[in-house]
N, C-alpha and C positions, 0 to 999 in steps of 0.2 A: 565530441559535441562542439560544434560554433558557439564561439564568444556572442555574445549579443551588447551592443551598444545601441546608443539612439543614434548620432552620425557619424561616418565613417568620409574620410577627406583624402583622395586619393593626391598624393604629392607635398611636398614640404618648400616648394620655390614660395615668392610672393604670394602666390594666389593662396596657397594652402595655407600660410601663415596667419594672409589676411580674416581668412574666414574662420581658421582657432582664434583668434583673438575676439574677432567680431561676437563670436558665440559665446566667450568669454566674459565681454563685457555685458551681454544681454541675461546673463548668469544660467548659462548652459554649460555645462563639464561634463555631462557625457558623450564623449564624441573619441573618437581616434584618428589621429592621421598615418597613412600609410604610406611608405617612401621604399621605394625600390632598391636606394644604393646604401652605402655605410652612413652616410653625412647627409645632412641638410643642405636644401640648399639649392639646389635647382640648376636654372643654367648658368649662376654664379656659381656653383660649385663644379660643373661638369668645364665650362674654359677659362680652360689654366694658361691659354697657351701667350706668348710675351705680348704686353702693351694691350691683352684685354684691359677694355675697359666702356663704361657706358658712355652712349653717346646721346643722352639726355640731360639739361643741369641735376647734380645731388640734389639740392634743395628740392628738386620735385621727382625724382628717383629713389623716391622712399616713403612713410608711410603720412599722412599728413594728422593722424591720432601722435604720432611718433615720431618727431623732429630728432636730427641728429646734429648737434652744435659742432661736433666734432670732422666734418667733413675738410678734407684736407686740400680741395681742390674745385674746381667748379664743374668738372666732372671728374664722377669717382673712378678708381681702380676696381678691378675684379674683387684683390684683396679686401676694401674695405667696405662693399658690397656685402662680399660675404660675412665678414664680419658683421655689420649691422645687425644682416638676420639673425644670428645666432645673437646677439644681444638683445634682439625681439623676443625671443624664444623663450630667454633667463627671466627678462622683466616681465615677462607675462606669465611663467612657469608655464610653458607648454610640454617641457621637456617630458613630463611624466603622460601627457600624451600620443609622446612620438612613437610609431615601430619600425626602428630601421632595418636595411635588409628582407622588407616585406613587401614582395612586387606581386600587387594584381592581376591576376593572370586573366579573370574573366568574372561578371555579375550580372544576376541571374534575378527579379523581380519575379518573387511567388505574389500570383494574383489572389489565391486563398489569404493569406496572412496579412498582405498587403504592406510587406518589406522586401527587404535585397539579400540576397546571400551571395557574399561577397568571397572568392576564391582567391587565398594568399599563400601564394608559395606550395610549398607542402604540409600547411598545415590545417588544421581544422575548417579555418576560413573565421570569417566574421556574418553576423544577422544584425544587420539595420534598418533602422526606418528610413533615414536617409540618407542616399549618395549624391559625396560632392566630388568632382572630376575636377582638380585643378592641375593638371599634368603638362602643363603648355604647349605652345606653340610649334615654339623653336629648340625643337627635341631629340628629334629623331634625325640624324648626318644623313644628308644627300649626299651619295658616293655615286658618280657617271660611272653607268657602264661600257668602259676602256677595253677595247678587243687589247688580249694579250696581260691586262694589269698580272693577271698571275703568275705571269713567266716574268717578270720584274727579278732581277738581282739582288736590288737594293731594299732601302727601307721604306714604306707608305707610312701616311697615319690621313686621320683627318684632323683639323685645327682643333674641335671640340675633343678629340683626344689626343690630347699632347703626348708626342715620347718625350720627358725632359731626360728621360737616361741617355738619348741618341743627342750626341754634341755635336752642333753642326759647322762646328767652326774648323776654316779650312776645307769645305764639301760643296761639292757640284748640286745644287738644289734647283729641284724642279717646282713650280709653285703652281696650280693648277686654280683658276678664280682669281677676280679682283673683289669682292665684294665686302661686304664691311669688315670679316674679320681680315681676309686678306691683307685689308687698306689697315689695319692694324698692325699687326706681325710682321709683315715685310720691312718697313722699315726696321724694327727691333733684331734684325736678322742679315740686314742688306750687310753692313758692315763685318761681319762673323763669318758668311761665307765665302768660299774663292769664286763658285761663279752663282747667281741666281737668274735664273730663266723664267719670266714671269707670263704665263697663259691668259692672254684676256681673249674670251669670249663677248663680249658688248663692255662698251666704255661705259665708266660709273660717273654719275653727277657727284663732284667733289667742293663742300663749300670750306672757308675757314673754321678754326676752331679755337674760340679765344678761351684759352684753358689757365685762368691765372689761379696763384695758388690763392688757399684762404689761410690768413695768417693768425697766429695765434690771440692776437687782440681781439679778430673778428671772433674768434672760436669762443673767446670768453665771453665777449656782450653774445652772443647767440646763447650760450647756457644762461648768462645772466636776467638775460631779457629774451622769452619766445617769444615774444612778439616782434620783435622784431626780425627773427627771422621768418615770420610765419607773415610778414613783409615783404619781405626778398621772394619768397615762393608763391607769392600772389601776384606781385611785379614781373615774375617768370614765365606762371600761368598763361598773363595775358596777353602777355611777349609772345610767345609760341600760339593762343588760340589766334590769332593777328595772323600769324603765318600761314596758320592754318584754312586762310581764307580762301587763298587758291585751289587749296585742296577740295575745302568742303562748298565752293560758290562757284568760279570759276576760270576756268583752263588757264583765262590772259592774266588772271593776278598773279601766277606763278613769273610773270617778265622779272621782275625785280631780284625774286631767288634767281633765277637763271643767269640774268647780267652779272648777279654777282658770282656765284659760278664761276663763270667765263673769264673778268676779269681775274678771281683766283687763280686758273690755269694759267694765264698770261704771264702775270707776276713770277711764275714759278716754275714754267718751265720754258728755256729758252729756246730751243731747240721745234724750228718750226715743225717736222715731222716727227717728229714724237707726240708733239703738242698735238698736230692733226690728228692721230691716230688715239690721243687720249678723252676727246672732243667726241661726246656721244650724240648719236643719230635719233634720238626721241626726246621728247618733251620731261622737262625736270618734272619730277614726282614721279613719272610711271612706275619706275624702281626706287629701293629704294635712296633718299636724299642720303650722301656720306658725310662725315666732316674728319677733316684732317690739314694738319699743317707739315705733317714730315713726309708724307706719302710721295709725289710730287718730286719733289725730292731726292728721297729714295731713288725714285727711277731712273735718274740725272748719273746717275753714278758710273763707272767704267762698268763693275764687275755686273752691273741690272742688265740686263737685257729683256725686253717686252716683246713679246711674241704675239702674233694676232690672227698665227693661222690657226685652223682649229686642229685641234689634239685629234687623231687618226687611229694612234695606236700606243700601245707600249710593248717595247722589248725589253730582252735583257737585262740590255748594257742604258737604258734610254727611254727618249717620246720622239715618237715617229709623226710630225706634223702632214695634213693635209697635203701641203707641196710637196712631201716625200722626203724632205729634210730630217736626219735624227739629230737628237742635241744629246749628246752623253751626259746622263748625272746617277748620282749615286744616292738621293734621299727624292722624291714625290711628297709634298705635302698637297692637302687635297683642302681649300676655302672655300668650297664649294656651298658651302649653307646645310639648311635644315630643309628637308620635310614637310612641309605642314599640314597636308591631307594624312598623310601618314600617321602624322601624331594625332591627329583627332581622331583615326578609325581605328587608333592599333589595339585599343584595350575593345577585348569580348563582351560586349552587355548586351545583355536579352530584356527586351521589355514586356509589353503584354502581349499574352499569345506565341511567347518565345523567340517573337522577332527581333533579329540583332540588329542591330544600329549601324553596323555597316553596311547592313543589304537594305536599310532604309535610306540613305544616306546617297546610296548608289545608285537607287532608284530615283529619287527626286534631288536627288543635289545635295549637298551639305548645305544644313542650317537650321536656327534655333531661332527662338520666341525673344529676344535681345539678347539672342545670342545664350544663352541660360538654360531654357526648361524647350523639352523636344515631346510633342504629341506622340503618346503611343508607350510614354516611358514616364510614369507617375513617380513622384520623388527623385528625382534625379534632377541635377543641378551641375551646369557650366560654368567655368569662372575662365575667361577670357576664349568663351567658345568661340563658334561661324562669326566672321563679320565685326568686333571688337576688338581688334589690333589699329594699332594708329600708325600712321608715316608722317607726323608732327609734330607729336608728347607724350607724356609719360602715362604708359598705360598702367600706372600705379592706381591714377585717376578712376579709371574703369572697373577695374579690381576692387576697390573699395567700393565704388557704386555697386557692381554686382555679388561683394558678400552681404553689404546691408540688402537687399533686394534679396536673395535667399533668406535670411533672418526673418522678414515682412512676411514670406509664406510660409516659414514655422510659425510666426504667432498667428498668423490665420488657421491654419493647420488646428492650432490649439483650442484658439477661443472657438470654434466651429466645431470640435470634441471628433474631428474626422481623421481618418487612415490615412488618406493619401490625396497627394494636389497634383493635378495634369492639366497644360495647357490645352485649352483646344485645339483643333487642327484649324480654326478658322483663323482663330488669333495667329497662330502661327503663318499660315500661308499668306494673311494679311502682310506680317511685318516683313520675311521675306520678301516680297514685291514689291515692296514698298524701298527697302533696302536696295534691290536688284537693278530696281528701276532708276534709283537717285544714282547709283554706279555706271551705268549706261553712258550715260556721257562725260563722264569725270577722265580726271588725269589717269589714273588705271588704267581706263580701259582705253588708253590712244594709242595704241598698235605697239607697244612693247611685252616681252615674256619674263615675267618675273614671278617671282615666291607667293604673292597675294595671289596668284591665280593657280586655282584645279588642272587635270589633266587637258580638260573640256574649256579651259579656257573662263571660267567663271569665277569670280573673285571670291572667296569662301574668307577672306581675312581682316580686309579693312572695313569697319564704320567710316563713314564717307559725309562725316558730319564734322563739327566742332561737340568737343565734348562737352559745352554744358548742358546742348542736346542730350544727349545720352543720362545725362542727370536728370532731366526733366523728366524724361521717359521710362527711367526706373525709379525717380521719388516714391511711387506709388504703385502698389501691386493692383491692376484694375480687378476685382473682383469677376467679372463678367468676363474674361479671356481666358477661366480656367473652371474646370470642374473637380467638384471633392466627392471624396467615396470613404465609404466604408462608417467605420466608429472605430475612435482610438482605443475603445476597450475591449473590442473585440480582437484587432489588433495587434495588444497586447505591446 
């Protein structure tokens, strides 16, 4: 027989934290979070691989209920990333709400009962009132399909799964992607291997990255005094929504990032055709913005080599380039990115009438009501769904907006003594458009191919706003853009 709880929070990264917590504080504990792997933790816990690390400052890559005085840099490592979380988990006592090793396989909304039955693993499964999907984004490894990768000799991986058993020092490595983790890793490796051959398919916009450390003085007035660092993170805030003005007003505010940009390359690498070739052909923002100071660098190197024809094939012994060129190596790492239509369609949920959310999804586009609640699927809740991802700050920001914003329609839920909350499809097709329309002429969408965008070409990832926007817009759950059904005691 299925467990029954009240909500069920699929994932344990940020969003899922956020929203135990949130539930937490509004004094709800019946809930479970579900997580698929042994550990916490999300895609802090899944890249391991060298010189991960965030490219937002700490101070605003993390919770703003939950300051961490202790950050050791002004931006964090993987390691202390993860860490945080799991120190979120203790201070909060989530832990006795965790199930780890419990991957969702598919959920199922009985329109009788007017919950979810929620399919985990091999077992019983769970019955909730309601589902929260915080599964992310940047999930699921984009591996190109390489004629021949399987007759490969050597060793693959992709960045997000590291072999650290495979030591690559002294080895002919193939490096497939520039893209952020690339521009990570590469250097942390340039020096270890004998030769590295590095694959760019489009040049990436690379700014500086002033990464000083925070010393222990500072570490102690920040525990001494949150206010003061809750200072620092408001000064950061509006450092970065500033930036964000190109992104979310327009195209030509972006000149300034870009000059700087440029002059960054210049600085750092001398070599006029190299520098040509690292010099990207679209407008800063389309993809997304990088920051690095040893990247550059790295490439400067005798043993780097930057490759720009595109990847043809794999053999053996090798990568067989578009000109017909092979380069022998004995290890492929693959920085190719995530997924991110993938990761929003991959889990099986049936809404009313049985309809799964990927043939809805497929049929009209991916997207949600602020990105959150989908017509058609009553109780069911987004945390960094369609269209809520940023290319300027900390989507911690967002996160937080949208667990309080799920919390707003459980106590509606409540005080309204009703079963179940569904946006309408008017609301929804409204904010879609509305979204779709402001993206139309933005930096996204000026003729580059990146991870923000669908198969089709349509941008399923980025809010195309400043995020107080986005605040303003979910302060308040508009009553009139959703309908409630049922009674909570019939229910049950």
């Amino acid at each position: 027989m299925a467990e029954t709880t009240d909500v069920v929070i699929i994932g344990s990264g940020f969003s899922g934290i956020c929203m135990a917590i949130t539930l937490k504080q509004a004094g709800r504990h019946d809930f479970i979070i579900l997580e698929k792997s042994s550990d916490l933790g999300g895609t802090w816990r899944d890249n391991t691989y060298p010189g991960c690390a965030c490219d937002v400052p700490s101070h605003l890559y993390s919770f703003s209920f939950e300051p961490n005085p202790s950050w050791t840099r002004m931006f964090s490592t993987q390691e202390e990333i993860w860490d945080y979380l799991r120190s979120c988990v203790d201070t909060y006592g989530l832990a006795r709400h965790l199930r780890l090793g419990a991957e969702v396989t598919a959920a199922r909304f009985d329109e009788r009962a007017g919950r979810w039955r929620v399919e985990v693993g091999d077992t019983d499964g769970l019955d909730c009132r309601i589902l929260v999907a915080g599964v992310g984004a940047l999930h699921q490894p984009s591996m190109p399909d390489l004629p021949g990768l399987d007759t490969f000799a050597g060793t693959t991986f992709h960045s997000a799964q590291w072999r650290h058993d495979h030591d690559l020092t002294g080895r002919d490595v193939a490096v497939v992607g520039t893209g952020a983790s690339s521009v990570q890793f590469v250097p942390q490796i340039a020096s270890r291997v004998r030769r590295l051959d590095l694959y760019q398919r489009t040049a990436a916009w690379i700014t500086p990255k002033p990464n000083p450390a925070i010393d222990s003085r500072r570490q102690r007035l920040f525990a001494r005094r949150p206010a003061a660092q809750r200072g620092v993170r408001d000064v950061l805030y509006w450092v970065l929504e500033a930036r964000g003005a190109g992104f979310a007003l327009s195209r030509r505010a972006m000149a300034p990032l870009e000059r700087q940009a440029k002059a960054h390359l210049r600085r750092q690498v001398v070599d006029p055709e190299l520098r040509r070739r690292l010099t990207p052909d679209y407008q800063i923002g389309c993809k997304r913005v990088l920051l690095s100071d040893d990247f550059y660098p790295a490439l400067a190197r005798d043993n780097v080599h930057l490759v720009t024809d595109t990847v043809a094939g794999v053999l053996p012994q090798g990568i067989r380039a578009a000109d017909g060129t092979v380069r022998g190596v004995d290890t492929i790492i693959f920085g190719t990115g995530f997924d991110v239509s993938a990761s929003l369609t991959r889990l099986k949920i049936a809404g009313r009438d049985g309809l799964a959310l990927r043939d809805v999804w497929h049929r009209d586009g991916v997207g949600a009501h602020l990105g959150i609640t989908v017509a058609g699927f009553p109780n069911l809740f987004f945390l960094l769904g369609p269209n809520t991802g940023l290319g300027h700050t900390s989507v911690i920001f967002m996160i937080e907006a949208q667990a309080r914003y799920v919390r707003k329609a459980l106590d509606l839920l409540d005080s309204a003594g009703a079963a179940t909350i569904e946006v309408t499809p008017q609301a929804q097709r409204r904010f879609v458009e509305r979204i779709q329309a402001r993206l139309a002429g933005s930096v996204w969408q000026s003729g580059c191919r990146s991870w923000y965008l669908d198969e089709t070409g349509r941008n399923v990832a980025i809010w195309p706003h400043f995020t107080w926007k986005y605040w303003l817009d979910t302060r308040r759950l508009r009553r009139k853009d959703y309908a409630l059904g049922g009674s909570r005691l019939i229910a049950g």
